[in-house]
N, C-alpha and C positions, 0 to 999 in steps of 0.2 A: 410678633415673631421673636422667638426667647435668642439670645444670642448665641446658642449651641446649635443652633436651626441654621441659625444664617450662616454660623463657622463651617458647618459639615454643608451647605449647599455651595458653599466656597470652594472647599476642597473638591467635593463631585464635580464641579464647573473646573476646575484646574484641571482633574483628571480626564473631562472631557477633551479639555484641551490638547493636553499632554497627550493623550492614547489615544485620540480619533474616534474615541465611542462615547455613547451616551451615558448616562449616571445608571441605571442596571444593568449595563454592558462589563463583561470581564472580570469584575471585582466586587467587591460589596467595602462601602464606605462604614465604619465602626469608630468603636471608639468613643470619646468623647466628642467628634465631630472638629475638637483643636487639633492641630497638627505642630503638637507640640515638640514631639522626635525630632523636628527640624528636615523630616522626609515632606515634599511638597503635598503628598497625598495618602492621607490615615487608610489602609485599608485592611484585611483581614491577609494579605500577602504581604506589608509592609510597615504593620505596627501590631503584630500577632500578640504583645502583651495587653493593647488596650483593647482587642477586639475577641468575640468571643470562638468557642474551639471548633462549632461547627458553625457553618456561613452556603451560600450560594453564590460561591468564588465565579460563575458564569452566570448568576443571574435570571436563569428559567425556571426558576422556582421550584425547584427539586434539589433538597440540603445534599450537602457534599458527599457525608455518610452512605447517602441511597442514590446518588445520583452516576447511569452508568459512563456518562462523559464529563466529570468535572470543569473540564475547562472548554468545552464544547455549548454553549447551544445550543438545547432540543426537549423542549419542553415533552414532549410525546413518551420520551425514552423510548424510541425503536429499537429493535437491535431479531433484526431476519433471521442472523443463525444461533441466537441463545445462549449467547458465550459471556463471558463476565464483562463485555466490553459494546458499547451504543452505535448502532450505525454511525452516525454523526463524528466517533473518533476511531472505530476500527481499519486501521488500513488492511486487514485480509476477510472481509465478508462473504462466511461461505462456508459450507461444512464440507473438506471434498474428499472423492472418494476416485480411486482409480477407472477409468475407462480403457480406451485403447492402449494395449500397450507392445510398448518396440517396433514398431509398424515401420521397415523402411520405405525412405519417403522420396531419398536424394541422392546421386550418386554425383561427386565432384570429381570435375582431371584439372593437375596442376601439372603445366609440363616444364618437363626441366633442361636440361643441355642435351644430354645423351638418354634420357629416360623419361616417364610421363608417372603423377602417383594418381591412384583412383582412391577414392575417400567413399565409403558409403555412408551416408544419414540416415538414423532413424529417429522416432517422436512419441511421443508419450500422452494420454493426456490424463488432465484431472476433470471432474463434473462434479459442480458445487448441487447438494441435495439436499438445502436448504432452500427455504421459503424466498431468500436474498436474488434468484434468479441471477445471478454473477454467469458473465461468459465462460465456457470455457477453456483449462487455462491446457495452453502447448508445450512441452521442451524439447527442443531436440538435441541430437548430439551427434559427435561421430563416432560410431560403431566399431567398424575395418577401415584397414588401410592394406593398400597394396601396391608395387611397382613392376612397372614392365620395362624393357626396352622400346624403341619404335617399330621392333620389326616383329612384334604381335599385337596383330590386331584388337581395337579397343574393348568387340563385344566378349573375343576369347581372355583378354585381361580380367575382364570383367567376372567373366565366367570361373576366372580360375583364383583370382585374388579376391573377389568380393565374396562370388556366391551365393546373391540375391540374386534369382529366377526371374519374378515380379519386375527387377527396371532392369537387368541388362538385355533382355530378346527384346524388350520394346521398341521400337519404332524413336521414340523419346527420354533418350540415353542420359541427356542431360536435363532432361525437366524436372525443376524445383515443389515438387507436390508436399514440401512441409507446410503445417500453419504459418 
């Protein structure tokens, strides 16, 4: 074994050490395998003059250039919704597209000293129409707002500050039907 073999299996065993992964994990060892910088481990993120321009900085053997999760991972290159970015490091998978919308969901009472407010909730949703099957996603928000005294009744409060037909005749004034 040439002694550039054994320098750079040194360095990969340090950096094992060091980063808790194995020698094709995370980085690609380069260079002349001496870790001459005085940096404990030659890599293509840590001695970019001795190593070369493109590398497989993750290791799954797909070069940097082409690869759509560089620092990810994923030999396969998935990626569900076809966007310039791999399953593997996408935090939003999913192509979405509106569904239901404004749909009230919620009416709140907050009461207060001499008065009571009624809040109405409504909710939104998205539906990912991608291959990705992602749940769909909810927002809600509040809509109206209205106040009454005590000495009108909740469902005529309702009725005349909110507006929504759908939850103030209901039986269930206060039930929470958002996502």
């Amino acid at each position: 074994m040439k002694l550039q073999n054994v320098a750079a299996w040194v360095c990969c065993a340090v950096a094992a050490m060091v980063f808790g992964a194995g020698p094709a994990a995370a980085f690609t060892i380069c260079g002349n395998g001496i870790c001459e910088s005085g940096i404990p481990v030659e890599t293509n993120m840590t001695c970019p003059q001795d190593c070369p321009a493109v590398g497989d900085f993750d290791g799954d053997g797909v070069l940097d250039p082409d690869d759509n999760c560089p620092f990810n991972y994923n030999a396969t290159q998935a990626n569900c919704d076809q966007d310039a970015t791999g399953d593997a490091c996408d935090p939003d998978n999913g192509i979405w597209v509106n569904g239901v919308q404004d749909e009230p969901c919620h009416i709140d009472k907050d009461t207060k000293f001499l008065y009571y407010n009624l809040e109405l909730y409504k909710e939104s949703q998205m539906i990912d129409i991608s291959s990705c099957n992602s749940p769909d996603r909810w927002t809600s928000y509040r809509a109206k707002r209205g106040s009454c005294d005590f000495l009108v009744p909740e469902i005529d409060c309702c009725m005349a500050k909110i507006g929504s037909q759908s939850l103030c005749n209901t039986g269930s004034l206060w039930t929470n039907s958002c996502h």
